[in-house]
C-alpha positions as CSV (number, residue, x, y, z in Angstrom):
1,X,0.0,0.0,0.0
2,X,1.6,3.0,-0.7
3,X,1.7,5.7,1.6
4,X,1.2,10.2,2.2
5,X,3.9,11.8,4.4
6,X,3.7,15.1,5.7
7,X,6.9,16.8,6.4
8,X,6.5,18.7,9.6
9,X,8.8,21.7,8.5
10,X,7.3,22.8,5.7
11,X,4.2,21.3,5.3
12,X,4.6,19.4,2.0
13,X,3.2,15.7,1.4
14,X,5.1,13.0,-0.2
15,X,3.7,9.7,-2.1
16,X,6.0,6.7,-1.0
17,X,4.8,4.2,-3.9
18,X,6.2,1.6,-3.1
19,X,4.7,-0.8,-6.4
20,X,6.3,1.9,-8.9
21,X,9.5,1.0,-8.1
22,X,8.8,-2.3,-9.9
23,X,9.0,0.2,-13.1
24,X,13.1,-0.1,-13.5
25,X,12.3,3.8,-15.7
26,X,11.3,5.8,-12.2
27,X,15.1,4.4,-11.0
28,X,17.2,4.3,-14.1
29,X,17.1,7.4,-16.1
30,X,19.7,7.1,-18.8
31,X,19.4,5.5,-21.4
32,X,15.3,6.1,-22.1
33,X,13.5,3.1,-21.3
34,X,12.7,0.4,-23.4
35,X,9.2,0.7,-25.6
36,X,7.3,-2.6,-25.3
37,X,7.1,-4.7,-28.5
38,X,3.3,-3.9,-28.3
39,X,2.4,-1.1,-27.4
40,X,-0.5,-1.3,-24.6
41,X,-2.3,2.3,-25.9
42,X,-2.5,0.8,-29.5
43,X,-5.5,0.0,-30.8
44,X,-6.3,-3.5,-30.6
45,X,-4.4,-3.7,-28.0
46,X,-6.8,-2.8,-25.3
47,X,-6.3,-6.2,-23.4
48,X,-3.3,-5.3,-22.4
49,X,-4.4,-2.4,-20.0
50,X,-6.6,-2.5,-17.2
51,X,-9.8,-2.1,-18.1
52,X,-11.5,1.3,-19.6
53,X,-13.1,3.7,-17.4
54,X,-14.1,6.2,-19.9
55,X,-14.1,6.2,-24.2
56,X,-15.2,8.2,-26.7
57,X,-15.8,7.4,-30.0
58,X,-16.3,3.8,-30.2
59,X,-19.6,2.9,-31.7
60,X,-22.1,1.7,-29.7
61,X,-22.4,-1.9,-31.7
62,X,-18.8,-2.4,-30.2
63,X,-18.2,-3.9,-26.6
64,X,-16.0,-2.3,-24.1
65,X,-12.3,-2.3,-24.5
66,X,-12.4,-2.9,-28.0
67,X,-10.9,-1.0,-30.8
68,X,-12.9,1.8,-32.6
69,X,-12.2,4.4,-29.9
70,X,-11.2,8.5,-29.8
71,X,-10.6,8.6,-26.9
72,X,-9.5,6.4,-24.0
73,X,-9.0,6.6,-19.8
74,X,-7.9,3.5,-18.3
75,X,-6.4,3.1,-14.6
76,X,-2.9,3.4,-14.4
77,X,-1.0,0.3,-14.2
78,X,1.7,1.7,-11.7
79,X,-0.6,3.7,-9.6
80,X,1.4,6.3,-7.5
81,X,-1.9,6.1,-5.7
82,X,-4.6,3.4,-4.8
83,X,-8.2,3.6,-5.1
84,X,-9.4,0.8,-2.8
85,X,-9.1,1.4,1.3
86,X,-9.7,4.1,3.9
87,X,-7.2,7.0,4.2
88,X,-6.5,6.0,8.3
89,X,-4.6,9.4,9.2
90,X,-2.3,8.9,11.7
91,X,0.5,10.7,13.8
92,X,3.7,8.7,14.0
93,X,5.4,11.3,17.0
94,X,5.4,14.7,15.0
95,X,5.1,13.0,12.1
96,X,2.0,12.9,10.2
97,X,0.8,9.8,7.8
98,X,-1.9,8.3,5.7
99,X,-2.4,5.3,4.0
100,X,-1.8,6.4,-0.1
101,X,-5.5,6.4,-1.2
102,X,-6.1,8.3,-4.4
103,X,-6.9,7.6,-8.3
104,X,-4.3,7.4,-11.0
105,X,-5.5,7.2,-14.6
106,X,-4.0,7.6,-18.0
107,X,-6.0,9.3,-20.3
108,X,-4.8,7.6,-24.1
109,X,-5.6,10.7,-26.5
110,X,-5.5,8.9,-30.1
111,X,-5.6,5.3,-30.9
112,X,-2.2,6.0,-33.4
113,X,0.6,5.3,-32.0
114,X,2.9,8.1,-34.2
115,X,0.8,10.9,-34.1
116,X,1.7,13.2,-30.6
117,X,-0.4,16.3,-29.3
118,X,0.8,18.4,-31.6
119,X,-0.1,16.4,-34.8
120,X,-3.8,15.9,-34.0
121,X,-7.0,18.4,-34.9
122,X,-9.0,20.5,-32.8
123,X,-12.1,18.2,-33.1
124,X,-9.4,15.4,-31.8
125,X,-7.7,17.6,-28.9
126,X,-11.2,18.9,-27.9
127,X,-12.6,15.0,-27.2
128,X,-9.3,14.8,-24.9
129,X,-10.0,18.1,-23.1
130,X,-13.8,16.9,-22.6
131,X,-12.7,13.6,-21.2
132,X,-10.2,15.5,-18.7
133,X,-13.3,17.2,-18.0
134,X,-15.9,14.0,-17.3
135,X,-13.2,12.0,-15.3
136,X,-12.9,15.5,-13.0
137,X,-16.6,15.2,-12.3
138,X,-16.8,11.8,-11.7
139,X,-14.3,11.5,-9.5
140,X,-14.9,14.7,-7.5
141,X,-17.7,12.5,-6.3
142,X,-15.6,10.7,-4.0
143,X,-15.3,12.7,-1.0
144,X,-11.6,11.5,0.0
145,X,-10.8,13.0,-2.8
146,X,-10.1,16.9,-2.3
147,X,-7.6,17.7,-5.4
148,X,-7.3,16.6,-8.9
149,X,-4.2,17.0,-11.1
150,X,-4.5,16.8,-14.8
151,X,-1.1,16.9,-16.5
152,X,1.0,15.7,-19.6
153,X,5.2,14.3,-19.9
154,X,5.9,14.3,-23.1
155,X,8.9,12.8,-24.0
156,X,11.8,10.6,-22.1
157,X,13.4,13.9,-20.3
158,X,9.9,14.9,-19.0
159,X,9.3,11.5,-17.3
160,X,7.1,9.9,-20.0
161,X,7.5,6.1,-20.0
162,X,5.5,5.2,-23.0
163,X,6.0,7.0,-26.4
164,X,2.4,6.9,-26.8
165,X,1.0,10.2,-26.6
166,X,-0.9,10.2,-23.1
167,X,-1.9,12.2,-20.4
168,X,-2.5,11.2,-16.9
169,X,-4.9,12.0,-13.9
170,X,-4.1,11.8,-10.7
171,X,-7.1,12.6,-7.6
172,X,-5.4,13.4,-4.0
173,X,-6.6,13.4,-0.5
174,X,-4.6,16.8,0.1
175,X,-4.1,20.1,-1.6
176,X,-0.7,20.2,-3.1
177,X,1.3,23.0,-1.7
178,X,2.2,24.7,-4.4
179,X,-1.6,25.2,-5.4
180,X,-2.2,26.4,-2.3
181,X,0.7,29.0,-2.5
182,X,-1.0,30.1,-5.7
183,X,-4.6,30.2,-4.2
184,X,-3.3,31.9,-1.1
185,X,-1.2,35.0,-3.3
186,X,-4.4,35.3,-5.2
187,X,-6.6,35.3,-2.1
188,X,-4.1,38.1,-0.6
189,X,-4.7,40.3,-4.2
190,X,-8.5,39.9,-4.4
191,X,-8.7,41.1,-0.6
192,X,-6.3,44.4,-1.5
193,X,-7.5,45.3,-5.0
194,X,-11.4,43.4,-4.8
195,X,-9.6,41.9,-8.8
196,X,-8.4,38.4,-9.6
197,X,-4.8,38.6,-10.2
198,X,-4.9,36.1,-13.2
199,X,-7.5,38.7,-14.6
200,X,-5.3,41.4,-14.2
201,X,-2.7,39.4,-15.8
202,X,-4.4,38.5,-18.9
203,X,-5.1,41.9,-19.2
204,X,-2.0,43.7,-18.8
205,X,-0.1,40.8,-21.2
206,X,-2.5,42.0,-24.0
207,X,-2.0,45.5,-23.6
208,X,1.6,45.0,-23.5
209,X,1.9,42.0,-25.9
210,X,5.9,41.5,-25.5
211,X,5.2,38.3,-23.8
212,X,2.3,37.4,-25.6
213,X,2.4,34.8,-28.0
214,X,-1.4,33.5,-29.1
215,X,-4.7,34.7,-28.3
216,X,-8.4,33.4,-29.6
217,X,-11.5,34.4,-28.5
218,X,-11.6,33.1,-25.1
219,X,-8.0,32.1,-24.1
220,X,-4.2,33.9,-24.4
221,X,-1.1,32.1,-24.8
222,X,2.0,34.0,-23.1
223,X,5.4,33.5,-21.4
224,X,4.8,34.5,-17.8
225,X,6.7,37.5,-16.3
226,X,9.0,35.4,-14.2
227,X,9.4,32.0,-15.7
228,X,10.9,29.7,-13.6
229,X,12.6,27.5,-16.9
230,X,13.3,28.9,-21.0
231,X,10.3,29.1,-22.4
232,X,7.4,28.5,-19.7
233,X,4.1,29.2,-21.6
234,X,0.8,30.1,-19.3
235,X,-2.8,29.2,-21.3
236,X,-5.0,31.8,-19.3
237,X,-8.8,31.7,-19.8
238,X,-10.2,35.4,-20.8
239,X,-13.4,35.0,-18.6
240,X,-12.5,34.4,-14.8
241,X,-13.4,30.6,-13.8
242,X,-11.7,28.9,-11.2
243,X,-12.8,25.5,-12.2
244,X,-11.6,23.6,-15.2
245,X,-14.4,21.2,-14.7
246,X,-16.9,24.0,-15.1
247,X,-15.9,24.9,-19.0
248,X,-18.6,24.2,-21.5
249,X,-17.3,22.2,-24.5
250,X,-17.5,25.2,-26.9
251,X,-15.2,26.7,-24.8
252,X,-12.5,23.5,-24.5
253,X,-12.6,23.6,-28.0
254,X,-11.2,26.9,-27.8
255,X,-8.7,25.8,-25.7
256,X,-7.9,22.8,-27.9
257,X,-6.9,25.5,-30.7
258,X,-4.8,27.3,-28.3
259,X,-3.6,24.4,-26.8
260,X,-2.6,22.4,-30.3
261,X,-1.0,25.6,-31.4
262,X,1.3,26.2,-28.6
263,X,2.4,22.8,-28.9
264,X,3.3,23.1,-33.1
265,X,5.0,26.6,-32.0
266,X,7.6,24.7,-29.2
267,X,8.2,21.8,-31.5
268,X,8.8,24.2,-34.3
269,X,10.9,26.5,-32.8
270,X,12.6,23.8,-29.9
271,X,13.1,20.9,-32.2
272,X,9.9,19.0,-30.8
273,X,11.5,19.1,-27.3
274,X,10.3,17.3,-24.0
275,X,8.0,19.3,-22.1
276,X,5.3,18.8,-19.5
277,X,1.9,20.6,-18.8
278,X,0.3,20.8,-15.7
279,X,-3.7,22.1,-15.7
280,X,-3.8,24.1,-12.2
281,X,-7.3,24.2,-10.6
282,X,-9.7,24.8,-7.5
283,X,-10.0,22.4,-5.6
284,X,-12.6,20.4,-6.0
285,X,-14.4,20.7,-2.5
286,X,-14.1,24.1,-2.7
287,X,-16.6,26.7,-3.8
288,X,-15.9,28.5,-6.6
289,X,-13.6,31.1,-6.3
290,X,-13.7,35.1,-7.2
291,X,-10.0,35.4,-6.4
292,X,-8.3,32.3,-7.8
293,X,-8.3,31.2,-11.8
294,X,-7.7,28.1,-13.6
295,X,-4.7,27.8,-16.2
296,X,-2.5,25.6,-18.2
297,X,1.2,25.7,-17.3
298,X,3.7,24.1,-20.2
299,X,7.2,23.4,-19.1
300,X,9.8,22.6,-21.4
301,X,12.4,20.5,-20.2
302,X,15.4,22.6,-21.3
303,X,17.7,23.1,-17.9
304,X,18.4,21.4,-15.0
305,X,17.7,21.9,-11.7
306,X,20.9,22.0,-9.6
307,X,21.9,22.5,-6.2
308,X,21.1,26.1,-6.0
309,X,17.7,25.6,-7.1
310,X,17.2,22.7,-4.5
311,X,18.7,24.9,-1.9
312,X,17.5,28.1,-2.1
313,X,14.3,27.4,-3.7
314,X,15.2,30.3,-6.5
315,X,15.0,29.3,-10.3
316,X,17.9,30.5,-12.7
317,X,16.8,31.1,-16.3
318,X,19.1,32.1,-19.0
319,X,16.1,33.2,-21.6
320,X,14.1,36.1,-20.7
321,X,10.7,35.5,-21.6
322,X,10.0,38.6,-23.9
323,X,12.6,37.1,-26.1
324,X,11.1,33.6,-25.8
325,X,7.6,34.7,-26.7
326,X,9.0,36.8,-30.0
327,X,10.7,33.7,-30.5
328,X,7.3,31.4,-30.5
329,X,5.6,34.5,-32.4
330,X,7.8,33.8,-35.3
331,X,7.1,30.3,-36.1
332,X,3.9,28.9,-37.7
333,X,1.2,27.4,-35.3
């Protein structure tokens, strides 16, 4: 069973998963890991996952993990998390535990096995964003479950295992810190200026437009003012919503042209690098919120983070991110 420990100083949870080390990739990072001779997220290959708790696309004539599918969610077979149990919170001294309880799914996003985010079609990205969306409110359902990560490694350098493209899910009993640091700093704006921050963001980045690099009609596309790595790309809703889940599916399929586009523009420009994206939103017991606003974050994997970084908790980037987004302006979409 794996395990949550709290670490007493700073107030940041660990997962111990103990059953992912089985995976000799989370321990041996060079060279990449070795594909599978079949590979699981292929279709006709749906035996060889556990079994399907979402699709799209498959007509209904066809039985359940079959082939004929859009989309595809499945449970992760090396869940950092486990689904079955009681979360049994306990102190240990000062220490602070719980038993690992959570949901960890892989969301399969085409049933081709050489086509990556960037390659496939609004209509295509949109069914992806929509099942993000339907696995968010089923699981929200569960009332262990308090957050809800949806994010993407793409490529060996940004942790992905399989070189089909994929996204995963993973539902937490806790808040993750860093979300909280960023619902707390918007909390502490809203209560000075009675404005969302991200609002004000959005706003002053198309006024300004050195750091912007997309817009459409309901989302922009820019490098954030302090970017912690070269060429860290923010997807910021226009309208103020603090919950993903709470987007209409003309609006994802907004976001699936903004989203598809800022993909093409890194892989242009970057040589089709490794990157990872990370959807930041409320939690989902939470109300919604006036002050805090949902967002993509995309995050090359271009530098290293050293001992200064670890130490100090400061990020050193050698590209400033007006120069970044001019760069991503340049290149077609």
């Amino acid at each position: 069973m794996p395990e949550l420990r709290r670490d007493p100083i700073v107030g940041r949870w660990v997962i111990i998963a103990t059953e992912r080390a089985r995976r000799p990739s989370d321990l041996q990072k060079c060279p990449p890991p070795q594909q599978p001779s079949l590979c699981p997220f292929c279709a006709g290959h749906e035996d060889k996952t556990p079994r399907e708790v979402y699709v799209s696309g498959r007509p209904p004539s066809q039985p359940p993990n079959s082939p004929g599918w859009k989309v595809r969610v499945v449970p992760n077979r090396f869940p950092a998390l486990k689904i079955e149990g009681e979360l049994d919170r306990q102190a240990e001294g000062i220490y602070d535990r719980m038993n690992g309880i959570g949901a960890h799914e892989v969301i399969i996003e085409t049933p081709d096995h050489g086509r990556a985010l960037k390659d496939l079609s609004v209509a295509e990205l949109t069914e992806v964003l929509f099942a993000f969306k339907a696995r968010v409110l089923d699981l929200r359902n569960d009332m262990r479950f308090r957050y809800i990560l949806l994010f993407k490694n793409h490529g060996h350098l940004a942790g992905a295992s399989l070189d089909h493209s994929h996204s995963q899910l993973i539902a937490l009993p806790v808040v993750p810190r860093q979300v909280i640091e960023e619902i707390e700093g918007a909390r502490r704006h809203y209560e000075l200026k009675e404005r969302c921050i991200f609002c004000d963001v959005v706003g002053q980045e198309r006024r300004d437009r050195s750091r912007l690099i997309h817009e459409n009609d309901e989302f922009v596309v820019f490098a954030p003012y302090a970017p912690r790595s070269p060429f860290e790309t923010w997807i910021v809703p226009k309208r103020h919503e603090s919950n993903f889940e709470a987007e209409p599916k003309e609006r994802l399929g907004l976001l699936a042209e903004a989203l598809g586009t800022t993909a093409r523009r890194l892989a242009a420009a970057l040589g089709d690098p490794a990157y990872n994206f990370i959807i930041h939103s409320n939690p989902v017991r939470d109300a919604s919120s006036p002050s805090y606003h949902w967002h993509v974050e995309i995050m090359p994997a271009l530098s290293q983070v050293a001992g200064f970084e670890w130490g100090s908790g400061f990020h050193i980037n050698p590209v400033p991110p007006e120069e970044a987004a001019e760069f991503l302006r340049k290149v077609a979409g």
